[in-house]
C-alpha positions as CSV (number, residue, x, y, z in Angstrom):
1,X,0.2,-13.0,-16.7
2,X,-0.8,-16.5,-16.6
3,X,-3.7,-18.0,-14.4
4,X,-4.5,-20.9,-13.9
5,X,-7.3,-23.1,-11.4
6,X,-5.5,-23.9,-8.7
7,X,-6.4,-26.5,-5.8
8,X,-7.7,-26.1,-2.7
9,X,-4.5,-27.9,-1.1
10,X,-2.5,-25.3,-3.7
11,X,-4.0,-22.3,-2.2
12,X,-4.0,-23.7,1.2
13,X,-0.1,-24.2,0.9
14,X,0.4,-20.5,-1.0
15,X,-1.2,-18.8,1.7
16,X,0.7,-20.9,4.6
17,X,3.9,-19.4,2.8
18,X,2.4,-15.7,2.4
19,X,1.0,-15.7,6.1
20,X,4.5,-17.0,7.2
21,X,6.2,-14.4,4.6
22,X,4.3,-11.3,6.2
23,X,5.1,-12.3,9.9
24,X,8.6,-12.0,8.7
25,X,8.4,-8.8,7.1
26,X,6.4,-7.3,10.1
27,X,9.5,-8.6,12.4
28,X,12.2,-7.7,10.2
29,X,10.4,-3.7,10.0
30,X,10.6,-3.9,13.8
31,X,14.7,-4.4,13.8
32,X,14.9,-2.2,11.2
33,X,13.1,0.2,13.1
34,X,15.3,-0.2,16.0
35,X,18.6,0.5,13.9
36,X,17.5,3.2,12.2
37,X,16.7,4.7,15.6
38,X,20.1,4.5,16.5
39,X,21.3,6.0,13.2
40,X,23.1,9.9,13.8
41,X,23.3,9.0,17.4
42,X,26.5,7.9,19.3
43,X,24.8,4.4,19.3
44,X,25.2,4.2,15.9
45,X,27.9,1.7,14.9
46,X,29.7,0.5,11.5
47,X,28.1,-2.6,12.0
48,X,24.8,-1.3,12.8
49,X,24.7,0.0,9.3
50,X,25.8,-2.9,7.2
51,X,22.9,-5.2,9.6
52,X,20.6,-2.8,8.8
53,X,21.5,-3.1,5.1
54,X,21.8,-6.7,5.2
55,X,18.3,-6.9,6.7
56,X,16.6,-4.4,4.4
57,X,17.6,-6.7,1.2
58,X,16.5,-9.8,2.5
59,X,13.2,-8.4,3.2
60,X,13.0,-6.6,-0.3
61,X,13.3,-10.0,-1.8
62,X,11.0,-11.8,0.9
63,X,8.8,-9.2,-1.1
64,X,9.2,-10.0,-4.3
65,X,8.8,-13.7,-3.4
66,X,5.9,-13.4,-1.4
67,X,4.4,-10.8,-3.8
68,X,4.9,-14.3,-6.2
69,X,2.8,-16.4,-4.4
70,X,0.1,-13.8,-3.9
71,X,-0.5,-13.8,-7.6
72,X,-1.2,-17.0,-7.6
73,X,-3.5,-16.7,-4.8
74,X,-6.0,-13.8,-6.4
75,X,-5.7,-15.5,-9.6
76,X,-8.1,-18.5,-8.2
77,X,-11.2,-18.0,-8.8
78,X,-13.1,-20.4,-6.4
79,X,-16.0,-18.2,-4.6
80,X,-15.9,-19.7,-1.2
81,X,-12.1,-19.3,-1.2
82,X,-12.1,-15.1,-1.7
83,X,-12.6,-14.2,1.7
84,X,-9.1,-15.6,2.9
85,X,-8.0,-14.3,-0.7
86,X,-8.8,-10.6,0.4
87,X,-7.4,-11.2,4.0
88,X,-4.2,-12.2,2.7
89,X,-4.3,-9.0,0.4
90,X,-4.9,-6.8,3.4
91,X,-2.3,-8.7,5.5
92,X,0.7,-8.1,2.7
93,X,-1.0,-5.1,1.8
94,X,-0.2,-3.4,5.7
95,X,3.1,-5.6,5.5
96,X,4.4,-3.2,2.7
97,X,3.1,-0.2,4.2
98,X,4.6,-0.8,7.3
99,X,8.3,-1.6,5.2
100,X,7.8,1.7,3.0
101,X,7.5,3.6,6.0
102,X,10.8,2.5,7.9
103,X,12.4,2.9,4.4
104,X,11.1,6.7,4.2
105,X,12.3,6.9,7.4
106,X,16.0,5.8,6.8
107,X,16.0,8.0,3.5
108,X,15.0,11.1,5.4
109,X,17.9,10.2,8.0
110,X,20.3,9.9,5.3
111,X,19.5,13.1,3.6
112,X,19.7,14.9,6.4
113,X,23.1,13.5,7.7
114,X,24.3,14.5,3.7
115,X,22.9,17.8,4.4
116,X,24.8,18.6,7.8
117,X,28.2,17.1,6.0
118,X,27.7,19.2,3.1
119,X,27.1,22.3,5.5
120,X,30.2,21.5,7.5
121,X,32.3,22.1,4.0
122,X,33.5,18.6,3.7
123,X,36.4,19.6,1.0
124,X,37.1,16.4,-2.0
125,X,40.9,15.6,-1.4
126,X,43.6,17.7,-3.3
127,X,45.9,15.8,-5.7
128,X,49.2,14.7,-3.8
129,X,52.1,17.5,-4.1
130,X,49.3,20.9,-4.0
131,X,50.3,21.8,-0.4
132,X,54.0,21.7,-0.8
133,X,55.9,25.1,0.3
134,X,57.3,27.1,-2.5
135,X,60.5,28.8,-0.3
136,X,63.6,27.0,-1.5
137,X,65.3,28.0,1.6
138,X,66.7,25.4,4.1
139,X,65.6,24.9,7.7
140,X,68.6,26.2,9.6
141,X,67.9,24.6,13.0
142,X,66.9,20.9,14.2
143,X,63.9,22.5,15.5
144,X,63.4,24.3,12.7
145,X,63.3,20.6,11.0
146,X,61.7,19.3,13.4
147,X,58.4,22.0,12.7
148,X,59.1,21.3,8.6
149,X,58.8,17.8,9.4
150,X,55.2,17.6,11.1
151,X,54.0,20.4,8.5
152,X,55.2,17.8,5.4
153,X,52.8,15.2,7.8
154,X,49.6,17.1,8.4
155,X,48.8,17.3,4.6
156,X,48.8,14.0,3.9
157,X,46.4,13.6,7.2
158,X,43.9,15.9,6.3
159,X,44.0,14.2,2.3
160,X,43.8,10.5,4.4
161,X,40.4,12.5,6.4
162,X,38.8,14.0,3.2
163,X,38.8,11.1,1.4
164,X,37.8,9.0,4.4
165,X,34.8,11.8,4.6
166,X,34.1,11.7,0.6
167,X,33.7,7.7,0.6
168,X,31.0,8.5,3.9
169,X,29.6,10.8,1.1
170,X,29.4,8.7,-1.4
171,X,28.5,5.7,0.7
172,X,25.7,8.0,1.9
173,X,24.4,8.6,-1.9
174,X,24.6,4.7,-2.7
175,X,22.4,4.2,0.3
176,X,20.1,7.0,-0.8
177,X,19.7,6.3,-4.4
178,X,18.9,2.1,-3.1
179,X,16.3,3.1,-0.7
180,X,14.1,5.1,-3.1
181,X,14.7,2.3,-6.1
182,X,13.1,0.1,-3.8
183,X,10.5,2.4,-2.4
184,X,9.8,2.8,-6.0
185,X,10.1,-0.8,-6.6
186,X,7.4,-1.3,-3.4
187,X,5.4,1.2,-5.2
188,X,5.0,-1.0,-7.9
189,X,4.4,-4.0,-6.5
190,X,1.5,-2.2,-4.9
191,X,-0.2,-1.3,-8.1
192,X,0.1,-4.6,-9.9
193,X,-1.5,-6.5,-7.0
194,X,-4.2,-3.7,-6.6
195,X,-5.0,-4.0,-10.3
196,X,-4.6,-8.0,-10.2
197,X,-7.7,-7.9,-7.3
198,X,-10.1,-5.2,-9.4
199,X,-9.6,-7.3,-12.8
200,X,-10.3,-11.1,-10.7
201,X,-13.1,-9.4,-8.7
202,X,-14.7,-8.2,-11.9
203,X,-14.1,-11.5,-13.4
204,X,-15.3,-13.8,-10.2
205,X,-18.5,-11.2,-10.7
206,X,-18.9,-11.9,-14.6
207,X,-18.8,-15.5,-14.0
208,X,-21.3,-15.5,-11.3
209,X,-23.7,-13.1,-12.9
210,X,-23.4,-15.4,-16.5
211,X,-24.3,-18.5,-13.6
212,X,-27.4,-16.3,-12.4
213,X,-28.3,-15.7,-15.8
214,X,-27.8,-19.5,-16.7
215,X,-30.1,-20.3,-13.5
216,X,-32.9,-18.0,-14.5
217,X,-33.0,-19.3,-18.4
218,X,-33.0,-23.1,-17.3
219,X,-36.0,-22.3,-14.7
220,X,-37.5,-21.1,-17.5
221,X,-37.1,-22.8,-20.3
222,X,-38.4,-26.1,-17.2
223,X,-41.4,-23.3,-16.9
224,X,-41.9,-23.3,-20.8
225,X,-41.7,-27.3,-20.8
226,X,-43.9,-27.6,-18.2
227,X,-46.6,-25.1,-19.8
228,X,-46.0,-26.7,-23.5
229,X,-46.6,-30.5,-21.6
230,X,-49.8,-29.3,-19.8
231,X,-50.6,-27.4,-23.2
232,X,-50.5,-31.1,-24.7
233,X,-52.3,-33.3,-22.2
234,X,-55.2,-30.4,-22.3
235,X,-55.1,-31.4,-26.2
236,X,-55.2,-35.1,-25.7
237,X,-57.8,-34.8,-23.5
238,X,-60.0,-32.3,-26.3
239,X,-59.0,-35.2,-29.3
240,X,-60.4,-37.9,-27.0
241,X,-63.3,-36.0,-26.0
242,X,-63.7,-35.2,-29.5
243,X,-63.5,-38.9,-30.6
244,X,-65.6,-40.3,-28.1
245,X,-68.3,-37.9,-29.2
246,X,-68.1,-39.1,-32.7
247,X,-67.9,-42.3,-31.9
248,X,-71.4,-41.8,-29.9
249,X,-73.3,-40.1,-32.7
250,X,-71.9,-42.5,-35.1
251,X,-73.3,-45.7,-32.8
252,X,-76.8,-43.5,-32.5
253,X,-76.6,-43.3,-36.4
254,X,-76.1,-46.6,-36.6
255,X,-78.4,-48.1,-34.2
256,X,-81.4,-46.0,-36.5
257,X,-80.5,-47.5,-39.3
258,X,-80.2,-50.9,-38.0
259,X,-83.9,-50.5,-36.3
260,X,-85.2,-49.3,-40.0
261,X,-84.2,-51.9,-41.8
């Protein structure tokens, strides 16, 4: 993971793009939540299901990308920038909640609409040929023909409907098995970010408790200076005490030898 310093104008422009990003998302979970409303219903539509696709991709990767630039946001480390830092956590943070939910929602759907296909004995297509009649005999009337002939069709009907019901199957599973990769993938992206904020948090804290503790030594090591200066001037002040004393009793001795002589 790399980190780096970043500018105010940096972060500024990051968080343009992740405020932007999660208005997106939020608008692109209310579509999808209109589609998926109208999946199982007779409102629901061929195209219905591949917007609804096309829309659930593009906001996976808005995600991703947006999940990008939020790295770079908590990585800074400037104090007066962390309360926009944590809103813009909370903002993308309620921006994937909001997606895993409508995601959850459309898996449950599909599982469901498996489960009701599978109960209705959707049968996998027999190889071509099974259903043909073993009598050898020969139709001996037209309408006789006639009857062979739509029998030889409705086979190959009910093969064309059993494979058209096994891709819906299969279609179903693909859709299934993409939904919860990316719930997973949300998941994920979840952690990370939750882990990135408790490690920078910790760090923004060691750095301002080692600035405290910086504070307090340099007041007082200015409160040791200060003592050790006063200390001195009180000693200059004893020395010339001192000297001027001397110097007093060595005029007095002085001046009594001068009046002797």
């Amino acid at each position: 993971m790399n980190s780096f310093d970043t500018s105010d104008a940096e972060f500024q422009r990051q968080s343009q793009f992740v405020s932007t990003s999660v208005q997106k998302i939020y608008q692109n979970v209310s579509s999808m939540n209109r589609m998926v409303n109208q999946v199982g219903t007779a409102q629901e539509t061929p195209e219905i299901r591949q917007q609804l696709h096309q829309i659930r991709s593009y906001t996976q990767q808005l995600i991703k990308d947006t999940d990008t630039s939020m790295r770079e946001i908590v990585n800074c480390k400037d104090r007066h920038l962390k309360i926009q830092r944590d809103r813009l956590v909370d903002e993308f943070t309620a921006a994937l909640t909001a997606f895993q939910a409508v995601q959850k929602k459309t898996v449950e759907l599909e599982k469901n609409a498996m489960r009701q296909a599978k109960a209705a004995n959707v049968s996998i297509p027999k190889p071509p040929g099974s259903n043909k009649s073993t009598n050898n005999s020969y139709p001996e009337s037209s309408s006789g023909f006639e009857n062979n002939f739509i029998d030889s069709k409705s086979p190959t009907q009910a093969q064309m409907q059993d494979e058209v019901d096994l891709q819906a199957l299969e279609e179903q599973e693909r859709t299934i098995r993409e939904l919860e990769e990316n719930i997973v993938g949300v998941n994920e992206i979840y952690k990370k970010l939750g882990a990135l904020v408790y490690e920078q948090g910790n760090t923004i804290d060691s750095i301002e408790a080692s600035v405290e503790n910086t504070s307090v030594f340099v007041q007082e090591g200015t409160e040791q200076l200060r003592r050790a200066n006063h200390y001195s001037t009180q000693a200059r002040k004893k020395k010339i005490i001192l000297a001027l004393v001397l110097g007093g009793i060595l005029a007095v001795i002085l001046l009594m030898i001068f009046w002797r002589s």
